[in-house]
Legacy VTK file of the C-alpha trace (Angstrom):
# vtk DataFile Version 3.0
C-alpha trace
ASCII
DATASET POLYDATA
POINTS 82 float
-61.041 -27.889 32.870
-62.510 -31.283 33.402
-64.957 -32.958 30.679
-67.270 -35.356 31.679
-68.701 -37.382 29.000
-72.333 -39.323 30.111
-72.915 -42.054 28.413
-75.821 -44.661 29.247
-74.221 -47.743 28.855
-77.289 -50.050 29.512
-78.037 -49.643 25.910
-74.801 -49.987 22.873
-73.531 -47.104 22.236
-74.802 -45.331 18.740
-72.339 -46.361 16.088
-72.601 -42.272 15.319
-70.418 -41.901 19.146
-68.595 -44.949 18.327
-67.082 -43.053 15.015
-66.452 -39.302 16.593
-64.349 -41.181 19.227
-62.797 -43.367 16.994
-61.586 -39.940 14.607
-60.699 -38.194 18.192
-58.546 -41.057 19.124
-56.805 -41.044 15.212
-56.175 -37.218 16.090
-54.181 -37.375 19.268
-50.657 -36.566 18.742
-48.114 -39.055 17.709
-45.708 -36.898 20.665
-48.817 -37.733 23.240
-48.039 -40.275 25.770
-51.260 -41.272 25.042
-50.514 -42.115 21.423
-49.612 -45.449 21.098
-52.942 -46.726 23.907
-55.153 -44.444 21.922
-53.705 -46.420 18.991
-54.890 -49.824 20.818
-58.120 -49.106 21.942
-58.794 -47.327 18.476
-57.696 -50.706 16.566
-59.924 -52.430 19.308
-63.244 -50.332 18.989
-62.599 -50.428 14.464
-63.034 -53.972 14.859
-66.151 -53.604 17.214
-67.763 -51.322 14.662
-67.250 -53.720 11.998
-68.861 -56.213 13.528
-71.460 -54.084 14.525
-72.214 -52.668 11.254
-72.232 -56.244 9.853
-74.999 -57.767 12.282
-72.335 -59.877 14.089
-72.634 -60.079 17.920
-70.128 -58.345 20.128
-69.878 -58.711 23.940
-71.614 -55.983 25.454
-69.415 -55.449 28.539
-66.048 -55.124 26.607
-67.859 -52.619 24.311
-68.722 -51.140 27.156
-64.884 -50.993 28.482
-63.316 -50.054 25.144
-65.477 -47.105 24.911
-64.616 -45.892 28.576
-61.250 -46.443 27.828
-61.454 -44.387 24.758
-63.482 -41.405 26.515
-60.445 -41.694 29.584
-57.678 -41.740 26.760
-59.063 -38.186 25.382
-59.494 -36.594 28.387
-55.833 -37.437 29.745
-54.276 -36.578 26.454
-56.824 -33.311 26.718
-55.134 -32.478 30.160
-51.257 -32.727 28.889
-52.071 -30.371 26.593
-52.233 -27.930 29.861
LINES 1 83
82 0 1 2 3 4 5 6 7 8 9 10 11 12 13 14 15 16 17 18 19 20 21 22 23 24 25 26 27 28 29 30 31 32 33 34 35 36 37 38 39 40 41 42 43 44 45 46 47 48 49 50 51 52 53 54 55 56 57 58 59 60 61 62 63 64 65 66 67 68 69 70 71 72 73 74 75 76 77 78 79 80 81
């Protein structure tokens, strides 16, 4: 099974998308290789939100990385589970 997520970048993402992947990151398992770079990325993209949510600016293009990251992070952990 292969998930492919589309995501137009041009444009931040909606903070809505930003917090479903952060609580899909927080629910890989802590036996997941993928654990402990979900746990990165997740601590990375929390402090992007917070800054988002608070008017500050944030560099678009690592935004834009993080949240690639994060969408590769699921699907790999999705495919150990198989």
């Amino acid at each position: 099974m292969c998930l492919i997520f589309l995501i137009n970048m041009d444009e931040f993402p909606p903070l809505d998308l930003l917090r479903l992947l952060l609580a899909r990151l927080e629910r890989i398992s802590a036996d997941s290789v993928w654990a402990h770079r979900a746990s990165g990325v997740r601590g990375a993209l929390l402090r992007m939100l917070d800054k988002l949510e608070n008017g500050r600016p944030v560099h678009r293009s690592e935004l834009r990385r993080l949240t690639e990251m994060g969408f590769n992070i699921l699907e790999q952990s999705a495919k150990e589970k198989f």
